[in-house]
C-alpha positions as semicolon CSV with decimal commas, in nm:
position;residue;x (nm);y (nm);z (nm)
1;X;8,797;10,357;9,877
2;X;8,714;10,693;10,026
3;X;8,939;11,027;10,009
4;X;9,027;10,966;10,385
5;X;9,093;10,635;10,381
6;X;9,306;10,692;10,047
7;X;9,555;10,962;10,239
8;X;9,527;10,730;10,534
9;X;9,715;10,430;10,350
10;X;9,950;10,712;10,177
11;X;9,995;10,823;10,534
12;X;10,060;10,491;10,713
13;X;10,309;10,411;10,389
14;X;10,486;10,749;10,406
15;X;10,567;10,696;10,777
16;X;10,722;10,367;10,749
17;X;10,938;10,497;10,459
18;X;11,048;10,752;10,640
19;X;11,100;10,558;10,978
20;X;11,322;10,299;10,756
21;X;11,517;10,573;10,545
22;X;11,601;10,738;10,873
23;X;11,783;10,371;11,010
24;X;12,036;10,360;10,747
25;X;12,257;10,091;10,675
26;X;12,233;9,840;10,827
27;X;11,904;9,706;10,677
28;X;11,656;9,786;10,947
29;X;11,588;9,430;11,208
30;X;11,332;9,196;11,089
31;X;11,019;9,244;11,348
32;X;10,756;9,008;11,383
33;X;10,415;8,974;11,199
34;X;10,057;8,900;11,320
35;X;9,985;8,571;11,210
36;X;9,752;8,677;10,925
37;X;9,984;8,961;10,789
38;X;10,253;8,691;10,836
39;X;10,051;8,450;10,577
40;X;10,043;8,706;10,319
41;X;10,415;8,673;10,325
42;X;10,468;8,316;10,288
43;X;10,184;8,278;10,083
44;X;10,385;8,521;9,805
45;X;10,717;8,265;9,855
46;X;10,481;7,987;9,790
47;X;10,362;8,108;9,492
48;X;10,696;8,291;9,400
49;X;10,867;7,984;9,466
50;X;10,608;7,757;9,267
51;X;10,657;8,030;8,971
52;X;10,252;8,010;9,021
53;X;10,109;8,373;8,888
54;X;9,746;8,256;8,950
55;X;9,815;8,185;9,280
56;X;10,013;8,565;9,315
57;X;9,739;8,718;9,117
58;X;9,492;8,587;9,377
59;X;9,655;8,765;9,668
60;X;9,565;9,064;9,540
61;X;9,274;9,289;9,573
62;X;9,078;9,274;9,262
63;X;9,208;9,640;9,148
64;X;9,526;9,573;9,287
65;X;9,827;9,696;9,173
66;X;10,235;9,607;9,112
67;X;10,458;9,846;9,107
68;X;10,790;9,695;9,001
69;X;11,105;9,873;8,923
70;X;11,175;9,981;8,546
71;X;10,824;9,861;8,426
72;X;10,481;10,026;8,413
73;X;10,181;9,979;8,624
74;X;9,984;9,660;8,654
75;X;9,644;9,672;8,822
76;X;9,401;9,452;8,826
77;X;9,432;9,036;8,892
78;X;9,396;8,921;8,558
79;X;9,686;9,180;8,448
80;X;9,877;9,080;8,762
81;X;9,871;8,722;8,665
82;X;9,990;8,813;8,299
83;X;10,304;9,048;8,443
84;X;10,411;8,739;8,672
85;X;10,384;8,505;8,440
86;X;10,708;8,295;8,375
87;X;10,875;8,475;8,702
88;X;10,958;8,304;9,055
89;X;11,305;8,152;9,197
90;X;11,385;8,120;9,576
91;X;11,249;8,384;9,751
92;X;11,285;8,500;10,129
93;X;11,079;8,774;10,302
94;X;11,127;8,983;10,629
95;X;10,918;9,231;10,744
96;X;11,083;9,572;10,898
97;X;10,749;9,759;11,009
98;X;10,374;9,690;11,007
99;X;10,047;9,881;11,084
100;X;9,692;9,808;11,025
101;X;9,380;9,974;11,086
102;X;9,042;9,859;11,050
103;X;8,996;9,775;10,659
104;X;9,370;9,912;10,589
105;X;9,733;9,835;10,637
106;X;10,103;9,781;10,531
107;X;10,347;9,583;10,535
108;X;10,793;9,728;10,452
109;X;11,037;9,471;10,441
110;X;11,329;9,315;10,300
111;X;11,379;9,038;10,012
112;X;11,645;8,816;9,943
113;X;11,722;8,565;9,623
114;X;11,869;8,225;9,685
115;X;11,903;8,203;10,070
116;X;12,137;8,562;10,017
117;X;12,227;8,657;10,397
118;X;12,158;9,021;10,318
119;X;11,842;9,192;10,133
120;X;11,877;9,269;9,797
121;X;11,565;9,508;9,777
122;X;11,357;9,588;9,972
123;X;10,907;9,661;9,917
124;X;10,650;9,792;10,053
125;X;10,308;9,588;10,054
126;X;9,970;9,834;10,131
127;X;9,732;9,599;10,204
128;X;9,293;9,574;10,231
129;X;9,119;9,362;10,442
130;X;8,900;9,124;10,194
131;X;8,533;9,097;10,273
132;X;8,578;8,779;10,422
133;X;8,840;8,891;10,632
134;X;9,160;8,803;10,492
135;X;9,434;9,043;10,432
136;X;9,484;9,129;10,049
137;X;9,734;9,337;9,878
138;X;9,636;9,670;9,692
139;X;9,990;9,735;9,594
140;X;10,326;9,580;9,587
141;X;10,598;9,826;9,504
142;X;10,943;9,705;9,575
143;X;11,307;9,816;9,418
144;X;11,610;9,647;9,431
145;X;11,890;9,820;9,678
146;X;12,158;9,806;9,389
147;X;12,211;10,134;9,186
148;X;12,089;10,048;8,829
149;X;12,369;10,076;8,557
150;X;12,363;10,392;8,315
């Protein structure tokens, strides 16, 4: 990825942040996808649900990353696979903003355990179009919106 497309997707990231830190609580209103960045949403409950890491692992970019609270950086799919390993439950996502451009885009929204009314973190997906045109994800960096304990 070039220099300019880089600060692009920082740029496109950066403004959503800042669009959903400046809503407050309330957690921002769900908006609706495009049906292709929709699938990349259900697709991750599908595999989330089916506690399937290949099946995460392979809707990511090759040199993907995740970017999960109190744990290091994973990049790449085989390393993606190996850090979701052994994880999934009942997982809901909601989108609260969206943007693509050409090759690039995001995705920041909401996720919720168990069929939980509220959120209880919240990610942000930057995503890559694939060479054969799907949307993949380049990074999946979410956080959980309770304070950790001391």
């Amino acid at each position: 990825m070039s220099r300019h497309r880089r600060a692009l997707a920082v740029g496109f990231v950066l403004a959503a942040a800042a669009a959903v830190a400046r809503a407050g609580s309330p957690a921002p209103p769900s908006v609706t996808l495009p049906p292709e960045l929709d699938r990349v949403l259900r697709d991750y409950e599908s595999a989330w649900k089916a506690r399937d890491a290949a099946a995460l692992a392979k809707l990511f970019a090759d040199d993907g990353f995740v970017l999960s609270s109190s744990a290091p950086a994973v990049r790449g799919r085989a390393a993606i696979e190996r850090h979701y390993a052994g994880a999934g439950g009942n997982l809901a996502l909601r989108a609260f903003a969206y943007a693509t451009d050409g090759r690039h885009g995001y995705i920041v929204g909401g996720y919720a355990w168990d069929g939980a009314a509220e959120d209880r973190g919240k990610f942000t997906l930057t995503l890559v179009r694939g060479g054969d045109g799907r949307w993949l994800i380049f990074s999946d960096m979410d956080n959980g919106n309770a304070r950790p304990n001391p």
